[in-house]
Residue frames relative to the residue before (quaternion, step in Angstrom):
aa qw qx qy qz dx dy dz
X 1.0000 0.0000 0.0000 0.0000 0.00 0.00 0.00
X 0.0957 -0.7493 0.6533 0.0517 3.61 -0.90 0.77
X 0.0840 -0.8173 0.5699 0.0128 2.98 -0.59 1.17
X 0.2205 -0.8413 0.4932 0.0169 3.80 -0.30 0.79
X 0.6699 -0.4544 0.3432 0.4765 3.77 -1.23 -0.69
X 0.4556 0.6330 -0.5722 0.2535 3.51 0.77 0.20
X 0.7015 -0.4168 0.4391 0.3761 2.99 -1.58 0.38
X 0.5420 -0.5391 0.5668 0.3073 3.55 -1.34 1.01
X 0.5902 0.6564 -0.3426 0.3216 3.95 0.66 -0.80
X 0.7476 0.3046 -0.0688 0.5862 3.20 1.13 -1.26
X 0.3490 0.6712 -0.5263 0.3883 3.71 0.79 0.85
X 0.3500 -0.6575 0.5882 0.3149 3.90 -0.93 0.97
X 0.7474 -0.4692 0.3884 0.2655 3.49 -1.73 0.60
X 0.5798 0.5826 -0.3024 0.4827 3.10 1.61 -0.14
X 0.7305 0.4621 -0.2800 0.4176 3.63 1.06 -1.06
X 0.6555 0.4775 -0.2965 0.5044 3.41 1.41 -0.43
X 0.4445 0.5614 -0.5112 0.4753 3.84 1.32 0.37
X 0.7787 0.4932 -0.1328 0.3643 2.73 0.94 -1.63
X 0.5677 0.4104 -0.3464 0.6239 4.04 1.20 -0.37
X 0.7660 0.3521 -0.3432 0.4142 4.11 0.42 -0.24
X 0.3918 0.6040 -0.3760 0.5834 3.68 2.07 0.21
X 0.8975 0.0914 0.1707 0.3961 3.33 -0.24 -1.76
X 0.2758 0.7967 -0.4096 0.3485 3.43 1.68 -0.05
X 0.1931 -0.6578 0.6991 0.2031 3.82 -1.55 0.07
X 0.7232 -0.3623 0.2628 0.5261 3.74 -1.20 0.02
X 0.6742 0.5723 -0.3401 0.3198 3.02 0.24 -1.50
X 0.6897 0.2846 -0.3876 0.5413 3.97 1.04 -0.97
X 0.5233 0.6934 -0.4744 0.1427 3.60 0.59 -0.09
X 0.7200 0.4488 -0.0198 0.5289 2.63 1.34 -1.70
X 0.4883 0.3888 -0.6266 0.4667 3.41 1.12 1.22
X 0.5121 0.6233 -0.3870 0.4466 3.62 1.07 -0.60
X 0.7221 0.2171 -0.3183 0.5746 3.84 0.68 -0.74
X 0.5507 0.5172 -0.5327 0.3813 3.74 0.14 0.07
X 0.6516 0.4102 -0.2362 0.5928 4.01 1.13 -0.40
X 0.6187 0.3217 -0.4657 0.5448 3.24 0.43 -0.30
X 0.6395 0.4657 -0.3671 0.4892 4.31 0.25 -0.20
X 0.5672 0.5103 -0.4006 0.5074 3.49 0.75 -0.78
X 0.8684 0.0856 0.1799 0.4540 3.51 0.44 -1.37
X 0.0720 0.8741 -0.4803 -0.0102 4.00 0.70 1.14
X 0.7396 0.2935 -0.4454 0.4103 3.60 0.72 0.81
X 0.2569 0.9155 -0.2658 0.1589 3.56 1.50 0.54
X 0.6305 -0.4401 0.4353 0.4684 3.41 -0.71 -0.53
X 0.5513 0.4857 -0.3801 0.5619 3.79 0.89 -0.26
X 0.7650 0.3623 -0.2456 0.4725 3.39 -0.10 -1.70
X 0.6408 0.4907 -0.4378 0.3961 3.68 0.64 -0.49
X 0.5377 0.6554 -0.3080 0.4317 3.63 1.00 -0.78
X 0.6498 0.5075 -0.3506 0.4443 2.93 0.69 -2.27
X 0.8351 0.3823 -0.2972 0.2608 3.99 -0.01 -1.49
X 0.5698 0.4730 -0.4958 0.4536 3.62 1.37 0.06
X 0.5464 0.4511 -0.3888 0.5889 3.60 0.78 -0.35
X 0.7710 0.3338 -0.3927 0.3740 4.12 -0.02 0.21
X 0.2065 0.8881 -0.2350 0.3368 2.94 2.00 -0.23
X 0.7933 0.1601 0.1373 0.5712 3.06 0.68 -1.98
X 0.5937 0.5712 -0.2866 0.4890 3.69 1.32 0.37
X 0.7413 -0.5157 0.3588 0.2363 3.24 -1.24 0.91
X 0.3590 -0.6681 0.5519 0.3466 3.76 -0.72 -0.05
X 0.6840 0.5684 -0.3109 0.3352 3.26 0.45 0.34
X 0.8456 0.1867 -0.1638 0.4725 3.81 -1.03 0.55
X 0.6438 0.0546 -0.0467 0.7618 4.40 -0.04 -0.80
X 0.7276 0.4844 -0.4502 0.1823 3.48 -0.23 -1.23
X 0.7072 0.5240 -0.2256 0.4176 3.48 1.30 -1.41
X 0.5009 0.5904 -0.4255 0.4684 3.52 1.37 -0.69
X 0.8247 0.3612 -0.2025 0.3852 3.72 -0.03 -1.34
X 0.3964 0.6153 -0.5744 0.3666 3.47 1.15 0.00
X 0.7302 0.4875 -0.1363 0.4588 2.78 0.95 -2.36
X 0.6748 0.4238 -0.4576 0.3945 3.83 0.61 0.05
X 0.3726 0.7309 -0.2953 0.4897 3.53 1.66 -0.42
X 0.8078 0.2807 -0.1743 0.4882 3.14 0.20 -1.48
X 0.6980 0.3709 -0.4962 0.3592 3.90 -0.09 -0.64
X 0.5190 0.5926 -0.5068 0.3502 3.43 1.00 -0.97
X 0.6789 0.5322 -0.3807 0.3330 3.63 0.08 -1.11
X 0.7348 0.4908 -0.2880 0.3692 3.23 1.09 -1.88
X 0.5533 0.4499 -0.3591 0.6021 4.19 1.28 -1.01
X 0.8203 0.2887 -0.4195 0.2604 3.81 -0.32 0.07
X 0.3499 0.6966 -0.4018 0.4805 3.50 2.08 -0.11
X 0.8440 0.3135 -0.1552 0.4066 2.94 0.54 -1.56
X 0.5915 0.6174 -0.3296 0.4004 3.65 1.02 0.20
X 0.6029 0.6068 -0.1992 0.4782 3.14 1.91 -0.55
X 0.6251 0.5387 -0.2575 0.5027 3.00 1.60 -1.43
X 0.6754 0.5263 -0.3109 0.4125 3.90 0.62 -1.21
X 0.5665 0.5984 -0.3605 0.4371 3.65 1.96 -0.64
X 0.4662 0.6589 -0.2252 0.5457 3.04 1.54 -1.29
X 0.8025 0.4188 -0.2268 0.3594 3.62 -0.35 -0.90
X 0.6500 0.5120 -0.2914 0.4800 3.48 0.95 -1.00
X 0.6773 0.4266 -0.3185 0.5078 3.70 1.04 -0.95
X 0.6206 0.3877 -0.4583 0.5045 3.89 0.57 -0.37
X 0.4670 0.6623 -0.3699 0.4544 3.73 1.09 -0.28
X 0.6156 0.5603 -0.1359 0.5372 3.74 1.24 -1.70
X 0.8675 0.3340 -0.1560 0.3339 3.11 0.72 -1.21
X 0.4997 0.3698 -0.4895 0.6115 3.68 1.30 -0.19
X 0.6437 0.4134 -0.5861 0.2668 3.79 -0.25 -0.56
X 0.6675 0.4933 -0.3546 0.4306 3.46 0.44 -1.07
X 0.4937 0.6347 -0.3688 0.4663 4.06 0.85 -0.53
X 0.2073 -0.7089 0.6333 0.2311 3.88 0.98 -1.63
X 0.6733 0.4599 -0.4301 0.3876 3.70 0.52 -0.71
X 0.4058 -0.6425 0.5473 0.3507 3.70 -1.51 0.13
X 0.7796 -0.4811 0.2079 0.3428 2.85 -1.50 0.81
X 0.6782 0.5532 -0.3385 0.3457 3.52 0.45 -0.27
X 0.6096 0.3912 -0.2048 0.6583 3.19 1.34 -0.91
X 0.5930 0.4766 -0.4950 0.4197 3.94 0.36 0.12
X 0.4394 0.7554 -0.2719 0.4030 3.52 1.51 -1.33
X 0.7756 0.5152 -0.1072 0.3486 2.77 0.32 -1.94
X 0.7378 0.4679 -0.1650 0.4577 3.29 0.76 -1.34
X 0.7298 0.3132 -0.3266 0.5124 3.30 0.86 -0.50
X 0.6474 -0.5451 0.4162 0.3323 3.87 0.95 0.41
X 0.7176 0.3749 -0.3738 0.4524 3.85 0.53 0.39
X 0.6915 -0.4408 0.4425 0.3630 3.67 -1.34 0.13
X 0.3368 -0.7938 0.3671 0.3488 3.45 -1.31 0.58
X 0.3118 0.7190 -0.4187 0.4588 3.16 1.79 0.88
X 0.5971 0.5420 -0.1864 0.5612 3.49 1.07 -1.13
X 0.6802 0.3650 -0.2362 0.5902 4.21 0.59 -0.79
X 0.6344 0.5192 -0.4445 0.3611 3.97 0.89 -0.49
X 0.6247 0.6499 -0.0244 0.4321 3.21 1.86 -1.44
X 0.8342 0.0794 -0.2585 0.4807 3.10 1.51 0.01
X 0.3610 0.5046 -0.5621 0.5470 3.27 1.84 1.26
X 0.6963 0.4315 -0.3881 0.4223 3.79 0.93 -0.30
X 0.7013 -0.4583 0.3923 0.3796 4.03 1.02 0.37
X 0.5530 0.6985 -0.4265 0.1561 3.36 1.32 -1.35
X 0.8012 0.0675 0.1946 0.5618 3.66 1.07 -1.79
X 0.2556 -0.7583 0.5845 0.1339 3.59 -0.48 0.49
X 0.4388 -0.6972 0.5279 0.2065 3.23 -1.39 1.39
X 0.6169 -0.6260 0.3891 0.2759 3.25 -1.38 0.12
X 0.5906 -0.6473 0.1925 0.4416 3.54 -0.54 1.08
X 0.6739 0.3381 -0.4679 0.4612 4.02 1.03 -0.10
X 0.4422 0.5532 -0.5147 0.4833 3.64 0.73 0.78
X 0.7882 0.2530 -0.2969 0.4760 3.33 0.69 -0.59
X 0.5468 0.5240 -0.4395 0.4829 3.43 1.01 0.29
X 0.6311 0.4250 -0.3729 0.5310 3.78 1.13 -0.16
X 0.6398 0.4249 -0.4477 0.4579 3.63 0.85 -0.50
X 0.7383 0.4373 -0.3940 0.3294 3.42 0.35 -0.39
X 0.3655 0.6458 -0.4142 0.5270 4.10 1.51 -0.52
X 0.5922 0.5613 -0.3677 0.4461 3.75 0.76 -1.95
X 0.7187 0.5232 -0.3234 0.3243 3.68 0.04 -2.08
X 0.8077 0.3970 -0.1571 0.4067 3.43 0.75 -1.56
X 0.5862 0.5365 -0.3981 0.4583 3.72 0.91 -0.04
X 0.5548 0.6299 -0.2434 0.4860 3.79 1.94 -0.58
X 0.7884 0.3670 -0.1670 0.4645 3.03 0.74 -1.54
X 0.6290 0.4730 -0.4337 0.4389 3.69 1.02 -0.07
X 0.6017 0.4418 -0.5132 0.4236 3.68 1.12 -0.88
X 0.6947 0.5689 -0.3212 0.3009 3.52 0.62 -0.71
X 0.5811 0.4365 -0.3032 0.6163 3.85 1.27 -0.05
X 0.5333 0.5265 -0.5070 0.4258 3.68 0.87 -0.37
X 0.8680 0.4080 -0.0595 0.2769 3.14 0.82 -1.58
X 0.3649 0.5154 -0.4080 0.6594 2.93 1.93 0.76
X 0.6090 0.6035 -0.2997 0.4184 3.70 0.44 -0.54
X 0.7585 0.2389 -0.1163 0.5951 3.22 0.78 -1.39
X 0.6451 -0.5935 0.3873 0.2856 3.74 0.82 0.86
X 0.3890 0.8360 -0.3012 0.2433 3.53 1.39 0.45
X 0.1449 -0.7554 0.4468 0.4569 3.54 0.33 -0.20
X 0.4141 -0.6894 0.5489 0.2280 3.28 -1.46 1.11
X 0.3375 -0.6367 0.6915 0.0502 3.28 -1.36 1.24
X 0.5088 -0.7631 0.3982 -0.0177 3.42 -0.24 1.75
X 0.7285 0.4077 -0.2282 0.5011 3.01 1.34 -2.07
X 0.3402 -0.7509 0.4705 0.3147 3.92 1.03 -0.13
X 0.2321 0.6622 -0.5613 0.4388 3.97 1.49 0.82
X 0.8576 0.0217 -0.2449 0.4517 3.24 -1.85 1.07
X 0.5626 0.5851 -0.5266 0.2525 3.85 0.66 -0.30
X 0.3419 -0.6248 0.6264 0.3169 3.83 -1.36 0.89
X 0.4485 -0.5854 0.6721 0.0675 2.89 -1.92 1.29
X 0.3460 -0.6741 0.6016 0.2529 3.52 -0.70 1.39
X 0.8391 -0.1315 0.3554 0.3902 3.13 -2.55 0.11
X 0.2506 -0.6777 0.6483 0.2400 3.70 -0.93 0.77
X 0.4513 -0.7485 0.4279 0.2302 3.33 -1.32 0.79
């Protein structure tokens, strides 16, 4: 195996058998630097068809265990992404969390859980919370427009034509 400056990304399933066979740190730790850059990639995929057939022990056990946190620190980085935008989106709504809950059809246990990172809704959940945000924030500019006072709590307000 000749392993060179290319990127670890563009290695065949062979060179990464062969750098996690006969490899030294130095090629390891380009193999775990890609698999972190990128934990559902074309490396890390490789890496697990090549652990597949490999002992639990020594490289193999390391990159499981680099395998796995990667996944677990970018789950949870996605979810906290996740959270901040349902965060974006009730503020911009004005309503409180219960009544946002409501409207979008889940529990306010279920909306704490995914302003708290805990679980992440599903993309037509977030495609209804956000319809929710924008049907709010327009009644609420109408009624700043037309010199109205704006009712914050977004109670008794009619919800236009859904789009």
């Amino acid at each position: 195996m000749i392993i060179d400056d290319q990127p670890v990304e563009f290695w065949p399933t062979a060179s990464i058998r062969a750098a996690l066979e006969t490899g030294d740190i130095t090629v390891w730790q380009r193999i775990v630097v890609a698999i972190k850059r990128d934990p559902y990639g074309r490396t890390a995929r490789q890496v697990e068809e090549v652990l597949e057939a490999a002992a639990p022990q020594g490289i193999a056990k390391a990159l499981n265990e680099v395998l796995a946190r990667s996944r677990s620190h970018l789950d949870a980085n996605e979810r906290a992404q996740v959270a901040r935008h349902v965060q974006v989106l009730l503020e911009r709504s004005a309503l409180d969390e219960p009544e946002f809950a409501s409207r979008i059809g889940v529990t306010r246990e279920d909306l704490a859980a995914y302003l708290n990172a805990t679980t992440s809704p599903q993309a037509s959940l977030m495609i209804r919370m956000r319809r929710l945000s924008d049907r709010f924030a327009k009644i609420r500019t109408q009624q700043t427009a037309d010199g109205e006072p704006s009712d914050d709590s977004g109670a008794g307000d009619s919800e236009p034509e859904s789009d």
